[in-house]
MMTF fields as JSON, N, C-alpha, C and O atoms, coordinates in Angstrom:
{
  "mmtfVersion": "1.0.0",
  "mmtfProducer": "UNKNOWN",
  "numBonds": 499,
  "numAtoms": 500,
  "numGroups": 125,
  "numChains": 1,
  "numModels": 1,
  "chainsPerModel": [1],
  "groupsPerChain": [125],
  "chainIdList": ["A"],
  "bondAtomList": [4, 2, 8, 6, 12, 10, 16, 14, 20, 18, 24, 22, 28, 26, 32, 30, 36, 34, 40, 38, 44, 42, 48, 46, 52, 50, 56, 54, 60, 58, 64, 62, 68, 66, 72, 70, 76, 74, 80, 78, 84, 82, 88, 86, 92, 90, 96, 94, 100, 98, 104, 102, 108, 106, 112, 110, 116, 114, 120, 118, 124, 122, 128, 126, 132, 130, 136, 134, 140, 138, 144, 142, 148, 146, 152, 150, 156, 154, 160, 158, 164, 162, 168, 166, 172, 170, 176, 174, 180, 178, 184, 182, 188, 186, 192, 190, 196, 194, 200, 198, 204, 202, 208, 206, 212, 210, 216, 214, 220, 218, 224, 222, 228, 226, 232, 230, 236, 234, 240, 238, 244, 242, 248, 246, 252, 250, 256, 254, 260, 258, 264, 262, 268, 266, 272, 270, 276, 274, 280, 278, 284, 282, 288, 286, 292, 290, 296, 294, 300, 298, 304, 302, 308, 306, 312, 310, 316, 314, 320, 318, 324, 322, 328, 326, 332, 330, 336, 334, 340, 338, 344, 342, 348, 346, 352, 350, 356, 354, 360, 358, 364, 362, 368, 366, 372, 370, 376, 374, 380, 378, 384, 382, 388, 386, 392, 390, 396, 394, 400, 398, 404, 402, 408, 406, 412, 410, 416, 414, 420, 418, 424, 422, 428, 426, 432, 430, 436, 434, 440, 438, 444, 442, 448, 446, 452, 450, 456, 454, 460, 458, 464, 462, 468, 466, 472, 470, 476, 474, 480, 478, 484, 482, 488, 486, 492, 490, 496, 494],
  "bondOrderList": [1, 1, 1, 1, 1, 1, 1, 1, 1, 1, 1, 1, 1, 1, 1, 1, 1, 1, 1, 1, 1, 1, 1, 1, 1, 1, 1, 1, 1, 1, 1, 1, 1, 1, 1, 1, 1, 1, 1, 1, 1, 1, 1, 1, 1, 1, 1, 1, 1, 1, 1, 1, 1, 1, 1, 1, 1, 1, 1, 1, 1, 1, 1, 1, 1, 1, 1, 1, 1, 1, 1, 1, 1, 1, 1, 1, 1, 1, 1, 1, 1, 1, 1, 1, 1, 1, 1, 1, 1, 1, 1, 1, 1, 1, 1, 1, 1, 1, 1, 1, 1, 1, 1, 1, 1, 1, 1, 1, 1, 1, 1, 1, 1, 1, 1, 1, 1, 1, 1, 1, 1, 1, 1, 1],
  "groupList": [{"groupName": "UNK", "atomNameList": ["N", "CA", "C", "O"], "elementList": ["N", "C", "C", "O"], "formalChargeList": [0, 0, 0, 0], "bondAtomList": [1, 0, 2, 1, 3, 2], "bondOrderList": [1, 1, 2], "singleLetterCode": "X", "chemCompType": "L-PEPTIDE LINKING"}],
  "groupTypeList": [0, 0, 0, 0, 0, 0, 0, 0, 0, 0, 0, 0, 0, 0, 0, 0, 0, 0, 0, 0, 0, 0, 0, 0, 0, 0, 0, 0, 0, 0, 0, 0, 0, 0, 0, 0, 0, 0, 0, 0, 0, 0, 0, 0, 0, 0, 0, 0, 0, 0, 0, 0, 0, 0, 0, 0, 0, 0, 0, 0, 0, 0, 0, 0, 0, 0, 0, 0, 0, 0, 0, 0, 0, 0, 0, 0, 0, 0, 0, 0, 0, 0, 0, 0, 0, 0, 0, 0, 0, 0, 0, 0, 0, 0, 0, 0, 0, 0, 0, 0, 0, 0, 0, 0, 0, 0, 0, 0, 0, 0, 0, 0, 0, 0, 0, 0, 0, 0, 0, 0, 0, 0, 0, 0, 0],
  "groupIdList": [1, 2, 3, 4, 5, 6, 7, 8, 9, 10, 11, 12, 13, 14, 15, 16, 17, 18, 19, 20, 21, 22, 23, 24, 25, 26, 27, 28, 29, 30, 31, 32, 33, 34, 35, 36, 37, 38, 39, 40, 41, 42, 43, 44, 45, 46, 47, 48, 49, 50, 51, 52, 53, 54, 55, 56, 57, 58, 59, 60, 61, 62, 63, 64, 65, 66, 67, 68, 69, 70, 71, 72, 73, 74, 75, 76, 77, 78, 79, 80, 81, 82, 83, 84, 85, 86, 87, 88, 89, 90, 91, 92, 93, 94, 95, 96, 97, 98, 99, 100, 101, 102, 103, 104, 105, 106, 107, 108, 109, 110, 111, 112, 113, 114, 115, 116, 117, 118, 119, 120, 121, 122, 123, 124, 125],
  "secStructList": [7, 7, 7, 7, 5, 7, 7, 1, 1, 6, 6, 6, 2, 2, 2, 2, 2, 2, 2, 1, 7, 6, 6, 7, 3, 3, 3, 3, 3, 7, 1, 1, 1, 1, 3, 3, 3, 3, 7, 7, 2, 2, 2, 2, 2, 2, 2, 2, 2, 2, 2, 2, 2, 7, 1, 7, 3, 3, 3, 3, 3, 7, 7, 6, 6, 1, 1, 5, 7, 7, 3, 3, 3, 3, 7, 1, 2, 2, 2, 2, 2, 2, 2, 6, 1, 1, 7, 7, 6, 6, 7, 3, 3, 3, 3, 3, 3, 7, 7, 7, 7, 7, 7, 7, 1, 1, 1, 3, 3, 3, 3, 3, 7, 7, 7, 6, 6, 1, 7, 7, 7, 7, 7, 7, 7],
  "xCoordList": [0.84, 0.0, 0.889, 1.993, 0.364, 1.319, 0.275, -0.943, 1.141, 0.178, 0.871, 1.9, 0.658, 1.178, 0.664, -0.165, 1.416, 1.427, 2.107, 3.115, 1.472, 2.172, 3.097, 2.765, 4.218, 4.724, 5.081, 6.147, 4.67, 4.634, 5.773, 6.383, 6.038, 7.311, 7.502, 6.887, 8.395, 8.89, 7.347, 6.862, 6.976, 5.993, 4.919, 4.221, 4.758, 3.762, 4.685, 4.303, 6.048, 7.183, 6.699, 6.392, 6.528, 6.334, 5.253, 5.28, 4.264, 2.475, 2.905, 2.384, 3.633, 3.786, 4.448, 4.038, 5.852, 6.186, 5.579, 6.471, 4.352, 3.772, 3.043, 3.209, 1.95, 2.035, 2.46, 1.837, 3.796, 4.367, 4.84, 5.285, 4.754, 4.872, 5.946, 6.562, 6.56, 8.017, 8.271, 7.307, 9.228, 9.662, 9.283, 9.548, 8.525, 8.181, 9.281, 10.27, 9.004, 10.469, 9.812, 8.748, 10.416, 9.731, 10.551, 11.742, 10.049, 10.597, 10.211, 9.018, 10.85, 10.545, 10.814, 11.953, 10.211, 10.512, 10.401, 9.572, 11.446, 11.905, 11.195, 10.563, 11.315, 11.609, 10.025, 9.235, 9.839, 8.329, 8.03, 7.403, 8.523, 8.263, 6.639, 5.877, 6.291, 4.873, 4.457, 5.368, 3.438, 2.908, 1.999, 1.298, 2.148, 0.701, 0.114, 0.62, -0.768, -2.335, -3.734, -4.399, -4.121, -5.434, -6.437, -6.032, -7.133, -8.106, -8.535, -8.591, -8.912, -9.488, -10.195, -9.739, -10.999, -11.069, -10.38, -10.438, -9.608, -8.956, -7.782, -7.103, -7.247, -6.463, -6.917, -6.359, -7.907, -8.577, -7.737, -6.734, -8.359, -7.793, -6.617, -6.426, -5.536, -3.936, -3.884, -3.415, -4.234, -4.267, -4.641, -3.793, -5.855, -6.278, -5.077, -4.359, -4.583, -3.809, -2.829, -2.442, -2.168, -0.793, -1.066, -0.066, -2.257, -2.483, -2.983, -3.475, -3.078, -3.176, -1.872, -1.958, -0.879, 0.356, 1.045, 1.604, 1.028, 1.769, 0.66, -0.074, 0.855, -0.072, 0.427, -0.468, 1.55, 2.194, 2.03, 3.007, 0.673, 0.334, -0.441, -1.571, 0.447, -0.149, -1.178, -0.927, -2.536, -3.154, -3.902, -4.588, -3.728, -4.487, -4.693, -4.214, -5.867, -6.163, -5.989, -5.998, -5.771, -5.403, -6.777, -7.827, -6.717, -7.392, -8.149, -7.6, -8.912, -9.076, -7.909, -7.479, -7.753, -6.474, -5.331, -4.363, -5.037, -3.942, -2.837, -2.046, -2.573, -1.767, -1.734, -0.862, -2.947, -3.185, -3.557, -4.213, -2.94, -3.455, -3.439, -2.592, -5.334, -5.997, -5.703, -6.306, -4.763, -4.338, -4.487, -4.392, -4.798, -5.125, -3.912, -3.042, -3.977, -2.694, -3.988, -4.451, -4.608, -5.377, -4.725, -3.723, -5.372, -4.369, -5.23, -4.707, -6.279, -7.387, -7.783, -7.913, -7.918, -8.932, -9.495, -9.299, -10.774, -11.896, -11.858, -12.851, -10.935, -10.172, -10.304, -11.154, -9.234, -8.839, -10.397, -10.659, -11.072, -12.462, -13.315, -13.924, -13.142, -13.799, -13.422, -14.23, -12.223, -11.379, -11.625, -11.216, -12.065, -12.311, -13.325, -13.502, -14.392, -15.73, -16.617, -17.525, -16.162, -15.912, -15.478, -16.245, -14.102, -13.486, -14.062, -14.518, -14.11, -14.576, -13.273, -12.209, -13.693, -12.686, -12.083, -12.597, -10.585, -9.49, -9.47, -8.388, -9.856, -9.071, -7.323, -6.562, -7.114, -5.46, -5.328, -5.867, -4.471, -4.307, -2.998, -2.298, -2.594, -0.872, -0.97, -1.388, -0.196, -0.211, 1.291, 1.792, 1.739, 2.444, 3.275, 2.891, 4.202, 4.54, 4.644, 5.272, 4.455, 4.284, 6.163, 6.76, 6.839, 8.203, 9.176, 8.751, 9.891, 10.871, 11.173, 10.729, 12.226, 12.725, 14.141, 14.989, 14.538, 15.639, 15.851, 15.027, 17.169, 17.629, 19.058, 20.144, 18.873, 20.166, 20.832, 21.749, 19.893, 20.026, 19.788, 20.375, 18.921, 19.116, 17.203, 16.274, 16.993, 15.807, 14.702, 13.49, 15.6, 14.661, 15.665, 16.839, 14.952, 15.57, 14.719, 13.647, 15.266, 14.723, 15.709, 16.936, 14.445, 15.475, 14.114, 12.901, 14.897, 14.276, 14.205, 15.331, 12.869, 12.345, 13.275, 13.733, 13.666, 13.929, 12.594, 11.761, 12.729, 11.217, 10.833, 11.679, 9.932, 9.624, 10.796, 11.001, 11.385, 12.325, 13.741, 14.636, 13.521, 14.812, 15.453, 16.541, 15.615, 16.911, 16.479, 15.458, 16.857, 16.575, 16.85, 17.998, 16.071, 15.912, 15.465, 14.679, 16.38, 15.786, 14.07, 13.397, 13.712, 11.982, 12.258, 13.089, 10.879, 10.976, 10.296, 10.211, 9.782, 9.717, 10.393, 10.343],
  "yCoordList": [-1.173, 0.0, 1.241, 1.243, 2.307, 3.415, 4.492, 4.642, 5.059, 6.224, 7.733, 7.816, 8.568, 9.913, 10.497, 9.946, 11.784, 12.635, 13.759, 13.674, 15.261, 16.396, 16.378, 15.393, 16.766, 17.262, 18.452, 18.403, 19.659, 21.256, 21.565, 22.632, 20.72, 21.364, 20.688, 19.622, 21.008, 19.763, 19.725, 18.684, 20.858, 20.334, 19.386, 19.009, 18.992, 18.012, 16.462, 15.309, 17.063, 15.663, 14.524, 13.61, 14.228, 13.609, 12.505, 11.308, 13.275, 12.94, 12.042, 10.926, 12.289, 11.681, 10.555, 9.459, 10.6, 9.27, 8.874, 8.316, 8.62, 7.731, 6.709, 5.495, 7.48, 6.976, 5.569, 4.808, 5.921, 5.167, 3.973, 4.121, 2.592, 1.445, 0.839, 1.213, -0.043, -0.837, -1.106, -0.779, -1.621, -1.908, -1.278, -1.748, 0.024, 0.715, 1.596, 2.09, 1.692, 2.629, 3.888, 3.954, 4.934, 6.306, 6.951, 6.719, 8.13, 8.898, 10.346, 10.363, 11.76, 12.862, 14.115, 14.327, 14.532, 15.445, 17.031, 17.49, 17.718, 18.74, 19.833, 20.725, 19.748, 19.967, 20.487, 20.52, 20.933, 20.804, 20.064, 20.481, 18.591, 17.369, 17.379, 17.545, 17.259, 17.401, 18.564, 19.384, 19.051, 20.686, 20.503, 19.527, 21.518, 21.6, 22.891, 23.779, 22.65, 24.157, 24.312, 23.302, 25.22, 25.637, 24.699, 24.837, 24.184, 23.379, 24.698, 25.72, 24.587, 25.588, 24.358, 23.216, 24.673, 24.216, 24.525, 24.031, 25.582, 25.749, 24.928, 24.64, 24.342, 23.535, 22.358, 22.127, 21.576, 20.448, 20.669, 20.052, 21.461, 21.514, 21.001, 19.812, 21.899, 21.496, 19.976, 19.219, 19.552, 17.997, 17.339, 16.752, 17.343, 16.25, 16.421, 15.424, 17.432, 17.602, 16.952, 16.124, 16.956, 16.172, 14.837, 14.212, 14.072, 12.599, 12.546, 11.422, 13.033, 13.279, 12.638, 11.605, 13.181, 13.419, 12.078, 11.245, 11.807, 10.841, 9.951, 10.422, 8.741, 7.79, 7.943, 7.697, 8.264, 7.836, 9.248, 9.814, 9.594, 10.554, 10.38, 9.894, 10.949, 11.01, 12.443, 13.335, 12.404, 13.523, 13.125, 12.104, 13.962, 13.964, 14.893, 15.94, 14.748, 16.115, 16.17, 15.066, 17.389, 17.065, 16.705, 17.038, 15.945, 15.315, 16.384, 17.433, 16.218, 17.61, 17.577, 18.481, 16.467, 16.745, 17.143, 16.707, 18.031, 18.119, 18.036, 18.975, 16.956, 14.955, 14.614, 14.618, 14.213, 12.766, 13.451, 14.462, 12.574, 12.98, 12.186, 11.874, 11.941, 10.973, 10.874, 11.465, 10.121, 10.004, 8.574, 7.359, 9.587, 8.191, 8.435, 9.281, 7.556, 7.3, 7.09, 5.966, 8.508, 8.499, 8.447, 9.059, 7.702, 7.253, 8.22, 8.122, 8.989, 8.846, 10.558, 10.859, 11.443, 12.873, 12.507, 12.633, 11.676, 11.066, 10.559, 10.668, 10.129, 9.174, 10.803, 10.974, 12.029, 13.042, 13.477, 13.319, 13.776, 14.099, 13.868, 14.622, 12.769, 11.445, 11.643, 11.604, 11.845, 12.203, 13.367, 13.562, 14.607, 15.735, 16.156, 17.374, 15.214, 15.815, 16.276, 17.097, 15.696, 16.078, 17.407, 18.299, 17.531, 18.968, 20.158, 20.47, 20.9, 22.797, 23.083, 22.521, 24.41, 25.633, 25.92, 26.126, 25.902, 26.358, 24.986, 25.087, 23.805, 22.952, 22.467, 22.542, 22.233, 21.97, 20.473, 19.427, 20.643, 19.686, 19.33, 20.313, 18.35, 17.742, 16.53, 15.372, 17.659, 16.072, 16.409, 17.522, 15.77, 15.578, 13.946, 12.921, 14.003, 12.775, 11.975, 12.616, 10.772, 9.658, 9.893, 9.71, 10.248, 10.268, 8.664, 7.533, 8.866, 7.657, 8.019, 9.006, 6.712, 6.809, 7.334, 6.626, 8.679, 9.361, 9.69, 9.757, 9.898, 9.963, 11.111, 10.796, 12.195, 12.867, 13.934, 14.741, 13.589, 14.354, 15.627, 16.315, 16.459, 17.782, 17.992, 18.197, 17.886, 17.626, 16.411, 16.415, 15.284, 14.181, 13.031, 12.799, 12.476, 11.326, 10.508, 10.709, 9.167, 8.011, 7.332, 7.418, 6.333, 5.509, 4.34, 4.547, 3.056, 1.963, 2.088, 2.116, 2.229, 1.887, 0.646, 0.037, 0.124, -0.839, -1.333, -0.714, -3.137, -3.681, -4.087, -4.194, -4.199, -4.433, -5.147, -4.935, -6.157, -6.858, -6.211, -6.617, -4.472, -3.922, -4.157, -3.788, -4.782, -5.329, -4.057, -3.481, -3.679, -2.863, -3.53, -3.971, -3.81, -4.837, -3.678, -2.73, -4.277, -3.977, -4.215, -5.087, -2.789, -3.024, -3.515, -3.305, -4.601, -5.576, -5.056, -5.853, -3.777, -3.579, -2.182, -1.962],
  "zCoordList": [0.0, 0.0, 0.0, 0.543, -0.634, -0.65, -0.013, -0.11, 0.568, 1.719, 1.522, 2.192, 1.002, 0.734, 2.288, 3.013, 2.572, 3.662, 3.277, 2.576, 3.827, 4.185, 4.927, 5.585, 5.446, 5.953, 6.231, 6.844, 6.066, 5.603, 6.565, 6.483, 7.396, 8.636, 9.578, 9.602, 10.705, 11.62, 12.937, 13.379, 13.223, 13.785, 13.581, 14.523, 12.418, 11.97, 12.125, 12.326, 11.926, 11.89, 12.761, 11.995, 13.803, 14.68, 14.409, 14.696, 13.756, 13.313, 12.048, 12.044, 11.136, 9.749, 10.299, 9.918, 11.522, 11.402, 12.205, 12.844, 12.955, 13.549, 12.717, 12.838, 11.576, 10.636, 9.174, 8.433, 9.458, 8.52, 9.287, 10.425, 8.625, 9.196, 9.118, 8.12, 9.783, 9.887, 8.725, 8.034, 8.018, 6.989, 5.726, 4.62, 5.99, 4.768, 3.984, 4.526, 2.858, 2.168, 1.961, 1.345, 2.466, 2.414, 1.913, 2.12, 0.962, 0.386, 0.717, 1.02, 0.785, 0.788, -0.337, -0.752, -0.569, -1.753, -1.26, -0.474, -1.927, -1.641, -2.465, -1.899, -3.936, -5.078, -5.05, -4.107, -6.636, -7.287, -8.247, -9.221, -8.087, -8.794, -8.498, -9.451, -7.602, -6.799, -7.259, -7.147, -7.756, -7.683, -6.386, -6.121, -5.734, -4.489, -5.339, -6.024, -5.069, -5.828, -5.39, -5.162, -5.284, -4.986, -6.182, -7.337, -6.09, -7.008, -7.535, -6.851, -9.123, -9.89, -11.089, -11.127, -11.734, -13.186, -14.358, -15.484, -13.808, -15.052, -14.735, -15.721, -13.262, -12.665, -13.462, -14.535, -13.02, -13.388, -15.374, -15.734, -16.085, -17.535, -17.397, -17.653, -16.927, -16.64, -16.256, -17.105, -15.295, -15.065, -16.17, -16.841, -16.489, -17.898, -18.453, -18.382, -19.026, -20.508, -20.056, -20.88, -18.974, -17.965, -18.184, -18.538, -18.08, -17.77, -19.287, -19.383, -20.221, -21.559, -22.224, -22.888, -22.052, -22.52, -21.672, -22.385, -20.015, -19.788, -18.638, -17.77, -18.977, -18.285, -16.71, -15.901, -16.215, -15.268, -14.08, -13.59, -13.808, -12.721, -11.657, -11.628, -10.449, -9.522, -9.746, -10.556, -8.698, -8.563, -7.03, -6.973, -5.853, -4.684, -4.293, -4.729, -2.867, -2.404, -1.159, -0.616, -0.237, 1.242, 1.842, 1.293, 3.102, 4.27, 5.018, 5.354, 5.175, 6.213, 7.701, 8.417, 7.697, 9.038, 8.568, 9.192, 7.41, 7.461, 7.161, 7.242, 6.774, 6.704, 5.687, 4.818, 5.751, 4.913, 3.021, 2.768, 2.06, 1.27, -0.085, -0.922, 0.182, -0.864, -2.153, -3.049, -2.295, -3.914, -4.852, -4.678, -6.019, -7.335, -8.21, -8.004, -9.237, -10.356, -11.446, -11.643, -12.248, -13.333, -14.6, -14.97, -15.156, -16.478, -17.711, -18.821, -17.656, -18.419, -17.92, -16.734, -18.93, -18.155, -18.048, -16.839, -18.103, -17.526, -16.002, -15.283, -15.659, -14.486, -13.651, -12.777, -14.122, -13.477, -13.233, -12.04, -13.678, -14.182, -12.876, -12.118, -12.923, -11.618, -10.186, -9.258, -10.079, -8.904, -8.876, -7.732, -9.296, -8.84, -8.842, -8.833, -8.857, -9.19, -7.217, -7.086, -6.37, -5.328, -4.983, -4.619, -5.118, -4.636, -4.815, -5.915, -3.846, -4.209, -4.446, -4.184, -5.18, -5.328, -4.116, -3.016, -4.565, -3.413, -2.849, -2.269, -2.594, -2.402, -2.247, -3.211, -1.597, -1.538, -2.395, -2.032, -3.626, -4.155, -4.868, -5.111, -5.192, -5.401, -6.401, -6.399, -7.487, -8.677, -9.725, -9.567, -10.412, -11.276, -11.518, -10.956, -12.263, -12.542, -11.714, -10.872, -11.199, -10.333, -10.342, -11.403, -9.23, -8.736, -8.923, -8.69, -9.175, -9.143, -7.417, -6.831, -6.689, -5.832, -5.876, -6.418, -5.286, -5.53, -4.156, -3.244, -4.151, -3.123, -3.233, -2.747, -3.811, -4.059, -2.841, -2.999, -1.341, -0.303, -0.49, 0.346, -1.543, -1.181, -1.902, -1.121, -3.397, -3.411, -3.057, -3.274, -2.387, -2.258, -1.51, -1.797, -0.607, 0.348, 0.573, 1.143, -0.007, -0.073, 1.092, 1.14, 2.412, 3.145, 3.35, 3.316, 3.571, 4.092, 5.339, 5.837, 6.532, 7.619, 8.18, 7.212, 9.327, 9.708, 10.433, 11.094, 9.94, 9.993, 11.698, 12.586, 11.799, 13.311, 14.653, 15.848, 13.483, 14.484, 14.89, 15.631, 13.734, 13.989, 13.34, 13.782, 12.035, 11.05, 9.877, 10.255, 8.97, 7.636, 6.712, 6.682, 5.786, 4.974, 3.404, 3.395, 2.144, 0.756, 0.947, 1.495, 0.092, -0.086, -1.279, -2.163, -0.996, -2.389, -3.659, -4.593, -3.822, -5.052, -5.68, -6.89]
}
């Protein structure tokens, strides 16, 4: 299962890693690989044409706590379409290319969790 989260700053720090489970491989992004944006329709346009052009997108919206944030991998503007037919205007929302795992320490850090028994183990996919 893959579980996206805010982190907007270290005070929330604490809350995100409670969260995340033993042996999970987590990644953080620095960068604006991710766009965060106010939901608009003319937003919604920009998305289709994105998942238009490349099958491989993330698009979610924040939780009301905060945190958490509900994301699909729409292959289809129809898909994007579907997933936003919910949201109001000004919504907080986060999409662009589905991220590789990078790890270059400055825009993005990828590390393996050590699993319950305490060992750190390769994630298997």
């Amino acid at each position: 299962m893959t579980s996206w989260y805010l982190c907007a700053d270290a005070s929330v720090l604490d809350e995100v890693a409670s969260r995340l489970r033993p042996g999970s491989c987590v990644s953080f992004y620095f960068d604006d690989r991710i766009r965060d944006a106010a939901y608009t329709s003319e937003l919604l346009v920009e998305i289709q044409r994105l998942t238009a052009e490349d099958i491989d997108i993330v698009f979610g919206a924040l939780a009301p706590d905060g945190i958490d944030i509900h994301v699909d991998y729409p292959s289809t503007p129809g898909e994007v379409a579907d997933d936003a037919a919910e949201l109001s205007t000004g919504a907080r929302v986060f999409f662009g290319l589905v991220p590789a795992r990078d790890n270059d320490g400055v825009d993005a850090v990828t590390l393996n969790l050590p699993d319950a028994d305490g060992v750190v183990r390769s994630h298997p996919h």
